[in-house]
C-alpha positions in Angstrom: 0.0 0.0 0.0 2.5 2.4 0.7 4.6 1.8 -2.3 1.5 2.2 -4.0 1.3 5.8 -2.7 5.0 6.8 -3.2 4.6 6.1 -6.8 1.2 8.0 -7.1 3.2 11.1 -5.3 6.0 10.7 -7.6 3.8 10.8 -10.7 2.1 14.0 -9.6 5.4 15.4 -9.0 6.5 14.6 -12.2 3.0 15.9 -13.9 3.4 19.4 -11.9 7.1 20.0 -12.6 6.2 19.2 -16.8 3.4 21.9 -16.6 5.7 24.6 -14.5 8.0 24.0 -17.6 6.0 24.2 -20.4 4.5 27.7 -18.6 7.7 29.2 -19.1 7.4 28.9 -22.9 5.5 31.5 -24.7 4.7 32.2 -28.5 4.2 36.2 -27.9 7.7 37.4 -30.4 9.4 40.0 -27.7 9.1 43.9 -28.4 12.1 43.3 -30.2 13.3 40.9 -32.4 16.3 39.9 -32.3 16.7 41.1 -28.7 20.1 43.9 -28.8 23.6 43.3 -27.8 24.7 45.4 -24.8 28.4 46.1 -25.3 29.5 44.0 -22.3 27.4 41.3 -23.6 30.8 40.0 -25.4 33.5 41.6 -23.4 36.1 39.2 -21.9 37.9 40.6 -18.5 39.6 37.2 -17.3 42.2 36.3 -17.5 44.4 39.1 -18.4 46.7 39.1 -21.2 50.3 38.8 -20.4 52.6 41.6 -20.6 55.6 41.4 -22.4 57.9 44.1 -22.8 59.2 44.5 -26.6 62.8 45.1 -27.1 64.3 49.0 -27.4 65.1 48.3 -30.8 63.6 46.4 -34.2 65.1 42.9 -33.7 66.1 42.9 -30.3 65.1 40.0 -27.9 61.5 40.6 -26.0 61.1 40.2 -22.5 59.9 36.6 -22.3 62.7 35.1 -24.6 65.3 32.6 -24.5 68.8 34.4 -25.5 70.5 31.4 -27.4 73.2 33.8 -28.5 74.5 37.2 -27.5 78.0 37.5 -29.0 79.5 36.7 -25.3 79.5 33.0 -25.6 78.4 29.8 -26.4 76.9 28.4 -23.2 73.6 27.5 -24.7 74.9 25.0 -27.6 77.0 21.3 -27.6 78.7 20.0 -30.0 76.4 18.4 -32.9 79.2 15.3 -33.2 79.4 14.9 -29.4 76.7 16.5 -27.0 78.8 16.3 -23.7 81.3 18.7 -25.5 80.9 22.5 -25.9 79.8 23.7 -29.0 83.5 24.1 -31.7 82.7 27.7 -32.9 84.5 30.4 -32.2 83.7 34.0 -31.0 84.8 36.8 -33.3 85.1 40.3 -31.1 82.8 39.4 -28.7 79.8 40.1 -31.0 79.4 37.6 -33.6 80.0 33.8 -34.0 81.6 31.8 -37.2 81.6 28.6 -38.1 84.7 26.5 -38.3 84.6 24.2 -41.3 84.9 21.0 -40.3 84.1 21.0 -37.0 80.9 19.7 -37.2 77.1 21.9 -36.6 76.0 23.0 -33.2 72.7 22.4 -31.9 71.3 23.8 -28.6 71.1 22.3 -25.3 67.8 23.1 -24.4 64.6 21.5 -26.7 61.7 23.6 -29.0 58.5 22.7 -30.6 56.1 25.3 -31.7 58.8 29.1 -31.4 59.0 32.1 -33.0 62.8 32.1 -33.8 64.8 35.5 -34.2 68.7 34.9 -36.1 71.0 37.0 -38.0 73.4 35.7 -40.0 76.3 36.8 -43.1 78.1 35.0 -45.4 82.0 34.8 -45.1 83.3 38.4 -46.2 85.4 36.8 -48.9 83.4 35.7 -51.9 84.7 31.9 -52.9 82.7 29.3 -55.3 79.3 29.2 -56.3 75.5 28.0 -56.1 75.6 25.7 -53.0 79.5 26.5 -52.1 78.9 29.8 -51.1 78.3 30.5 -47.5 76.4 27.4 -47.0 74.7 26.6 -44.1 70.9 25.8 -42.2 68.8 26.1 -39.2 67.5 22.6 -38.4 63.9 23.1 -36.6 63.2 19.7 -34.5 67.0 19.0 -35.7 64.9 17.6 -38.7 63.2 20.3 -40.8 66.1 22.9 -42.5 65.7 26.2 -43.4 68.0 27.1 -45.6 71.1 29.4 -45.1 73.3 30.4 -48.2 74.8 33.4 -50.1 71.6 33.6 -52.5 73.4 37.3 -53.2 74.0 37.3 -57.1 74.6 33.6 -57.3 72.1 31.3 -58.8 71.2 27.5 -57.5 68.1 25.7 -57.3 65.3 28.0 -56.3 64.4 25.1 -53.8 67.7 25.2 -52.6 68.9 29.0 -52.2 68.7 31.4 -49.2 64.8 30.8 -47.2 63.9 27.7 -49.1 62.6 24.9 -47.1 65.2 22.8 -48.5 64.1 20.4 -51.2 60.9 21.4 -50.5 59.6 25.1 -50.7 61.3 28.0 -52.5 61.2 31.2 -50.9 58.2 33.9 -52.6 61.5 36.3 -53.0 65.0 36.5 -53.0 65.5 39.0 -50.3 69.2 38.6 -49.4 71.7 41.3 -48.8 75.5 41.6 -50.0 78.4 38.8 -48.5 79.5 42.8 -45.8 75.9 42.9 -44.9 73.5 40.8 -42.2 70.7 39.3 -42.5 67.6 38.1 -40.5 65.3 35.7 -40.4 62.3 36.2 -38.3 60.1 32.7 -38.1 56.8 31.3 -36.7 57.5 27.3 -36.6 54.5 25.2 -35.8 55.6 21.4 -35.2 54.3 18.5 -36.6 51.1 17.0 -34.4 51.1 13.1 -34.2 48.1 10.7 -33.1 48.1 8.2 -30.2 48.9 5.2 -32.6 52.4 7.7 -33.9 50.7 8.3 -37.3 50.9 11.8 -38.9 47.8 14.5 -37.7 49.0 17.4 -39.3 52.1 18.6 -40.8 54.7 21.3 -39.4 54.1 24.8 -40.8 56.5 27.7 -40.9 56.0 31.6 -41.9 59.6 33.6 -42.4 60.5 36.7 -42.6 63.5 37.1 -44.4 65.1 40.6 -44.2 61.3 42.1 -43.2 60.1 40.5 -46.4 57.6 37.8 -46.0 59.7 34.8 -48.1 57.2 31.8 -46.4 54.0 32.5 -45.7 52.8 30.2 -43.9 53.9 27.2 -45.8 53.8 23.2 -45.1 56.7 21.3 -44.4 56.2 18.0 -46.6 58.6 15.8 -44.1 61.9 15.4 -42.8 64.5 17.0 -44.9 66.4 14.7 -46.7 69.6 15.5 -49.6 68.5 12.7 -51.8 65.1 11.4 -52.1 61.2 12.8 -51.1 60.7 14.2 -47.7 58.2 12.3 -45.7 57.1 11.9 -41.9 58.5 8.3 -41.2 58.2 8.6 -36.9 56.1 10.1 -34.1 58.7 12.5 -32.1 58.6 15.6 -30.0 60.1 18.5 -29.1 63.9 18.4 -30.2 66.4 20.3 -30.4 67.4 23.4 -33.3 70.9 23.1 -35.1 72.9 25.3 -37.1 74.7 23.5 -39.6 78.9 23.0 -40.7 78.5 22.9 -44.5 82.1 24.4 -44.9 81.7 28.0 -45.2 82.8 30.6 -42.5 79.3 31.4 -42.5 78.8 34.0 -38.8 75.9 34.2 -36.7 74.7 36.5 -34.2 71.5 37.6 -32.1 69.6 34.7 -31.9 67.1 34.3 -29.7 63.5 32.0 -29.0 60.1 31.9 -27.8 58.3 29.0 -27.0 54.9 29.3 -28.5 
């Protein structure tokens, strides 16, 4: 009997709270139609945005960068060859470094994915060979995908090959380099690779450059690893790794180079 009752109650309860919620609706259209926006209405407050102070001048480091390289040492990159030995460059004048040919690349100590990258670089002062022999070099995102460094200054190669190509894979929009006595800068957005749970490819690694000011990659899609001979692809899952500057031969120098994870 009483169970009887409970479920009588609980159908009337169930009855009532249907009718309180079909009183709420109404077909009357409001004064209005559609109701207006107050301002505030799509204002967000929270959380602020973090402050980061710009550098004085136009390619000086930000606030919340990494300083790979300042011209004072080279603290923050190993040897490529052997990564418990300091990185074989040397200093020139406490400003800029130089690659010493045959000594191997550098690569830094600490590990990137997605970064905004800030490096200058020149080619040796002293014009020697041509195409790929002059002031030869490349900046190794995820020590796997190369942007290209080379005296593209009056010297024809490959368009997929010379100064802001993706090596062997994009050419740059424009040949924006400056004389062999002049520096350069390369201002990029890198966006690595994303992998799935089972290591297969998600979406490919994107990178935008800046070559000089000039916008020489907009944008564009890295098809793979980079590879001298044969079609770049995405063979293995992998994470964040680290960026290398490569030995190609060339006294190719360096200076200001700094990071922002992203």
């Amino acid at each position: 009997m009483k169970s009887k009752i409970l479920f009588l109650c609980l159908i009337s309860v169930f009855f009532l709270v249907r009718l309180e919620a079909q009183s709420t609706y109404s077909s009357t259209p409001p004064e209005v139609s559609p109701m207006p926006m107050k301002p505030e209405m799509t204002e967000i407050w929270e959380p602020e945005v973090t402050v980061v102070t710009p550098g004085k001048n136009l390619g000086d480091a930000p606030s919340d960068a990494i300083i790979l390289f300042d011209g004072k040492n080279l603290d923050a990159w190993v040897s490529q060859n052997d990564e418990t030995k300091p990185a074989p460059w040397k200093i020139v004048d406490n400003d800029h470094m130089e690659v010493v040919p045959g000594s191997g690349g550098i690569q830094t100590k600490m590990k990137f994915g997605d970064c905004q990258l800030h490096i200058e670089f020149s080619a040796p002062d002293k014009v020697e060979s041509e195409s790929q022999g002059r002031g030869n070099s490349g900046v190794f995102f995820q020590k796997k995908y190369e942007l290209q460094i080379l005296d593209s200054y009056n010297n024809r190669t490959y368009r997929n090959g010379q100064a802001a190509s993706i090596y062997k894979d994009h050419a740059p929009l424009v040949n924006a380099m400056r004389s062999p006595l002049e520096w350069n800068t390369y201002d990029v957005i890198y966006t690595a690779p994303r992998f799935k749970e089972d290591g297969s490819l998600d979406a490919k690694a994107t990178i935008t450059v800046l070559h000089n000011g000039v916008l020489v990659q907009n944008h564009a899609t890295i098809n793979g690893i980079t590879y001298y001979v044969g079609l770049h692809n995405y063979p293995t899952a992998h994470g964040d790794d680290v960026i290398t500057l490569q030995d190609h031969g060339n006294k190719t120098q360096f200076r200001n180079i700094w990071i922002r994870k992203l």
